[in-house]
GUKEKE-768765 format. One line per field, with one value per residue (C-alpha): residue number from 1; residue in one letter; x, y, z. Coordinates in Angstrom, 1 decimal. Layout:
BEGIN
nr c(NUM ...)
rest c(A ...)
px c(X ...)
py c(Y ...)
pz c(Z ...)
//
This chain:
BEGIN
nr c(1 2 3 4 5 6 7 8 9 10 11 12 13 14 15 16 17 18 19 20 21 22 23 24 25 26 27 28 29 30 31 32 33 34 35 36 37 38 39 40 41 42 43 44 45 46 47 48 49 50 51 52 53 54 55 56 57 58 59 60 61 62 63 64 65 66 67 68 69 70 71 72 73 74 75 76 77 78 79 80 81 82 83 84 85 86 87 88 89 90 91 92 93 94 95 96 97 98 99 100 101 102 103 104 105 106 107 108 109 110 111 112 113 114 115 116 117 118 119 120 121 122 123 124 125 126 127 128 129 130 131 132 133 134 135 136 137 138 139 140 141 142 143 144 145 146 147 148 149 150 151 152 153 154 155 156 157 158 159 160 161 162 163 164 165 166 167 168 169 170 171 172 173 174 175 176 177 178 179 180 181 182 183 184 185 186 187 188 189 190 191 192 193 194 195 196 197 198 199 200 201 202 203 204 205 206 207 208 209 210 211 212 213 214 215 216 217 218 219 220 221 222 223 224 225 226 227 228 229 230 231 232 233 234 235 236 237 238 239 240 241 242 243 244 245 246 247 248 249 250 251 252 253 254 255)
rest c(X X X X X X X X X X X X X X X X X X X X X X X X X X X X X X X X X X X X X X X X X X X X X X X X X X X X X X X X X X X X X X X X X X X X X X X X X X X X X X X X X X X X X X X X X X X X X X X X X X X X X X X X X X X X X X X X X X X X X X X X X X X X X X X X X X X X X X X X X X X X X X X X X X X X X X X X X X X X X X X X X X X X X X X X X X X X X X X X X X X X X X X X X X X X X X X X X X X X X X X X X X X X X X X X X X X X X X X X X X X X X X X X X X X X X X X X X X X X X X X X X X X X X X X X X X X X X X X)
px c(0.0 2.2 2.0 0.2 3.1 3.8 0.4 0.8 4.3 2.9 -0.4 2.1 3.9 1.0 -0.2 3.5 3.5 0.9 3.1 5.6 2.7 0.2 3.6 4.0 0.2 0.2 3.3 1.1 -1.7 0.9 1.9 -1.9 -2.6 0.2 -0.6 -4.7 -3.6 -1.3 -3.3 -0.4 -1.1 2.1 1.3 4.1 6.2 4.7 5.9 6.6 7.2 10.3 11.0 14.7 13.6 9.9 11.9 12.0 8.0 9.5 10.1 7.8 4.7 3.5 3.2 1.0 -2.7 -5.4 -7.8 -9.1 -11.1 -8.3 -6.1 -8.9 -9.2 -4.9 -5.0 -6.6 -4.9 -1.5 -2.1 -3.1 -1.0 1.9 1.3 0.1 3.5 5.3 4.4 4.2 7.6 8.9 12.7 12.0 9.3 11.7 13.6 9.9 8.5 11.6 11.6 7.9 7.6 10.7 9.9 6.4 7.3 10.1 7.2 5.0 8.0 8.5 5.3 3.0 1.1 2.4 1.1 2.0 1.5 0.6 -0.7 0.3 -2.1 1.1 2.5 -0.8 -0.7 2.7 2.2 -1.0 1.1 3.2 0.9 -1.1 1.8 3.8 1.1 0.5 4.2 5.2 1.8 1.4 -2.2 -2.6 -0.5 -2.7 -5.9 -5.4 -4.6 -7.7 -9.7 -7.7 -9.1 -12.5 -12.5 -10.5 -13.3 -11.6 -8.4 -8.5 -10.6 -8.0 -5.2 -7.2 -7.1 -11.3 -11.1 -8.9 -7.8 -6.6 -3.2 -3.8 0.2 0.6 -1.5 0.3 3.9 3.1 1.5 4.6 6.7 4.8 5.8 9.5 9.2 7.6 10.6 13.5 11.7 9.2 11.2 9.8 13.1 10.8 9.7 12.9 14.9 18.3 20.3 22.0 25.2 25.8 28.3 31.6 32.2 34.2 37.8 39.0 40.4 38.2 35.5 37.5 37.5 33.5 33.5 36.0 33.6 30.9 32.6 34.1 30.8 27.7 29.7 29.3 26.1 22.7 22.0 18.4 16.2 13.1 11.0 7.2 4.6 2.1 -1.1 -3.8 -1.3 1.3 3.1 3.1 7.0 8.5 12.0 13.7 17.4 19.6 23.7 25.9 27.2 30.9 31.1 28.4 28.4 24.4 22.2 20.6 17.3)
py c(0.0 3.4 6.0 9.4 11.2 8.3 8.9 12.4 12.6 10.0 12.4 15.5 13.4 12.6 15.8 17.1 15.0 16.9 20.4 19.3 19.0 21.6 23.8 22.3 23.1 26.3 27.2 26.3 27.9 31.0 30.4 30.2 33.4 35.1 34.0 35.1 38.8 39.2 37.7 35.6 32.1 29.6 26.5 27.3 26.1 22.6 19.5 19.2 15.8 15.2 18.8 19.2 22.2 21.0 18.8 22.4 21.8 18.1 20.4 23.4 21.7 20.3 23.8 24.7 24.4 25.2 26.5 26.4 23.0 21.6 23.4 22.1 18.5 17.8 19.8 18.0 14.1 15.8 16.8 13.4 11.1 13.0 12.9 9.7 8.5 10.5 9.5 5.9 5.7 8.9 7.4 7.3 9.7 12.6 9.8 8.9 12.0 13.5 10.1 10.3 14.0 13.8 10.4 11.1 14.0 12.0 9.4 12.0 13.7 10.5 9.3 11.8 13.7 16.6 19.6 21.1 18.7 20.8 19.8 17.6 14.6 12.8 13.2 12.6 9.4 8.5 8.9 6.8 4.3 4.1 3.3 1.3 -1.0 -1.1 -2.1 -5.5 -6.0 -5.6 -6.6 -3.2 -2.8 0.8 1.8 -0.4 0.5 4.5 3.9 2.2 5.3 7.5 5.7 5.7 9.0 10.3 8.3 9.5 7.5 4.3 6.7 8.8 6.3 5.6 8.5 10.0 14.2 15.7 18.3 15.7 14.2 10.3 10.2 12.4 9.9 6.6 7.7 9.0 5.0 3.9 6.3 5.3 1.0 2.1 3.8 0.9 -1.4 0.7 2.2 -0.3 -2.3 -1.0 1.1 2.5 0.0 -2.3 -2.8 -2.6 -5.8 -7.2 -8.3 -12.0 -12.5 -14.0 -17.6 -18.4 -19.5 -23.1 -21.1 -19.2 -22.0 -23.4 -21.0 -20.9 -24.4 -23.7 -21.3 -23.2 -26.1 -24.0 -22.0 -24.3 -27.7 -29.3 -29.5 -29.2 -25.6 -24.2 -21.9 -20.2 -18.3 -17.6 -17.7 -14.6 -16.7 -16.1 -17.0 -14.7 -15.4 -19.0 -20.1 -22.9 -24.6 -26.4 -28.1 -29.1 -30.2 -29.7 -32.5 -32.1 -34.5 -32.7 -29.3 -29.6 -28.9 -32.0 -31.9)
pz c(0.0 -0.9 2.1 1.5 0.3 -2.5 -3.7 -3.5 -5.6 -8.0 -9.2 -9.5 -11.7 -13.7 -13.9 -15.0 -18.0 -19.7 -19.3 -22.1 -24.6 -23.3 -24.3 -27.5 -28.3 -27.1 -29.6 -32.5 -31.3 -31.3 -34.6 -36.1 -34.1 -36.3 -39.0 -38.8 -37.3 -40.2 -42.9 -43.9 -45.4 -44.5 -46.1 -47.9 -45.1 -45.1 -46.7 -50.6 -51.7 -53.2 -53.0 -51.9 -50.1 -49.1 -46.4 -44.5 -43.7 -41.9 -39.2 -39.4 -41.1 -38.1 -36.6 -39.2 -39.6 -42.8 -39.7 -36.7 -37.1 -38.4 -35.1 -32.5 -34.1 -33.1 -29.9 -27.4 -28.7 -28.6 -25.1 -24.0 -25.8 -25.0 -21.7 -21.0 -22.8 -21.0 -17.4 -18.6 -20.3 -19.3 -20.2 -23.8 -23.8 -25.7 -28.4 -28.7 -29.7 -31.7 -33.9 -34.6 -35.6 -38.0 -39.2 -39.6 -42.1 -44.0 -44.9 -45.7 -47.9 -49.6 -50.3 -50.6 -53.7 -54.9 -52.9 -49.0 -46.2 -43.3 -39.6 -36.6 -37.7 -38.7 -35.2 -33.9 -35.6 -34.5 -30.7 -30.8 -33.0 -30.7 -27.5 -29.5 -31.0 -27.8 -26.3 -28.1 -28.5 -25.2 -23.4 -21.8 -20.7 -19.7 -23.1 -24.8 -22.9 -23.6 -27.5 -27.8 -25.7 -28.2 -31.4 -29.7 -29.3 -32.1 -34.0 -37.7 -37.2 -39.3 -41.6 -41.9 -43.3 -46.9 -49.6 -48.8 -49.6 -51.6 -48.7 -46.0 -46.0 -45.3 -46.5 -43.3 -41.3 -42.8 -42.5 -38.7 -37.5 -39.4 -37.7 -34.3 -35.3 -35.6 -32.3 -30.9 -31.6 -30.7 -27.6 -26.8 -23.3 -20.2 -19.4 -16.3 -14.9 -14.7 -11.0 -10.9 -11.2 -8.2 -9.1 -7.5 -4.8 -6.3 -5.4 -2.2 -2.5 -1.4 1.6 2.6 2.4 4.7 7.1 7.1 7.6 10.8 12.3 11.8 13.8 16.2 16.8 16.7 17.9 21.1 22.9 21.1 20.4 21.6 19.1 21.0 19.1 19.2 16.3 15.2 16.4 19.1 21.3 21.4 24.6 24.1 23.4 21.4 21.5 18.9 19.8 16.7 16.5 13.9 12.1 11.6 8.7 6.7 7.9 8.7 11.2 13.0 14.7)
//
């Protein structure tokens, strides 16, 4: 049962690993702003396939949005999937993310039609990808268990990854749940949840073998030896003896 102060440090921590991608949302939300005040349209910046210099929007086109239903619809699962894999695999949680929002655009760079790829569906994608296939690699049941809220409740998912309107990137969408299946494999082991190994004690030396064997004799040898000791019952004053003597040919104890 974790004391009161466990419990305590353990929901600050939960509610610390949505900060990272609150922030991360409130920079595009900055960036769309900007753009609407000063009537400047930045698709430009997104992704052009096969573009030597469309690979700029692999690292800006994310930031950018075609509107604000388009804004609202990657907000709210890039708060909660990146904080839900940060407090459950808070280790990885940055290689995680910085994988799947360049690899997500490289996919998208690679395999998509020719026009700007804008938005953070593709890293939205990627970070359920990643819950959701680490979850049936590994056998995790909360990462599993959240992807599956998050593709209940981001209902267009699946949708999403077969060519439908002309005006939605399902490139985007593919290359981040392929970028989120890399991620699985190369950050999938439970790094946080793994104890330190012991190191085992190194095997005793002939000699000093034989020394333990010495004090043993020296120690327990002669008359019987006397163990009292009492057992957590309804009788707890009630005593019990047990007598035993070393056997100097086997080193054992005899009762």
């Amino acid at each position: 049962m974790q004391r009161p102060q466990d419990l305590k440090a353990e929901h600050e921590r939960f509610a610390y690993s949505f900060l990272p991608g609150t922030l991360f949302v409130g920079l595009i939300w900055l960036v769309a702003l900007l753009s609407y005040l000063n009537e400047v349209n930045l698709a430009w910046l997104g992704i052009h396939p096969r573009d030597f210099l469309g690979l700029v929007g692999v690292f800006l086109g994310p930031l950018i949005h075609s509107g604000l239903i388009h804004l609202l619809s990657n907000s709210f699962p890039l708060v909660l999937l990146s904080g839900f894999i940060l407090f459950l695999h808070r280790p990885v949680a940055l290689r995680v993310f910085v994988l799947v929002y360049v690899l997500s655009g490289l996919c998208t760079w690679f395999i998509g039609r020719d026009a700007y790829h804008v938005g953070a569906s593709g890293v939205v994608y990627g970070l359920a990808g990643y819950l959701l296939f680490n979850g049936m690699m590994r056998r995790d049941r909360a990462g599993l268990a959240i992807s599956l809220a998050i593709l209940f409740l981001y209902s267009g998912l699946f949708y999403g990854l077969f060519p439908s309107e002309e005006r939605i990137s399902w490139e985007g969408h593919l290359g981040g749940l392929l970028a989120g299946l890399v991620a699985a494999v190369l950050y999938g082991e439970h790094v946080d949840k793994k104890q330190p190994v012991i190191p085992a004690a190194p095997p005793l030396s002939q000699r000093e073998l034989s020394a333990q064997q010495s004090h043993q004799s020296s120690t327990l040898a002669g008359p019987p030896h006397t163990w009292r000791y009492t057992l957590a019952s309804d009788e707890p004053t009630k005593k019990y003896e047990q007598k035993a003597r070393l056997n100097t040919k086997t080193g054992m104890l005899e009762t």
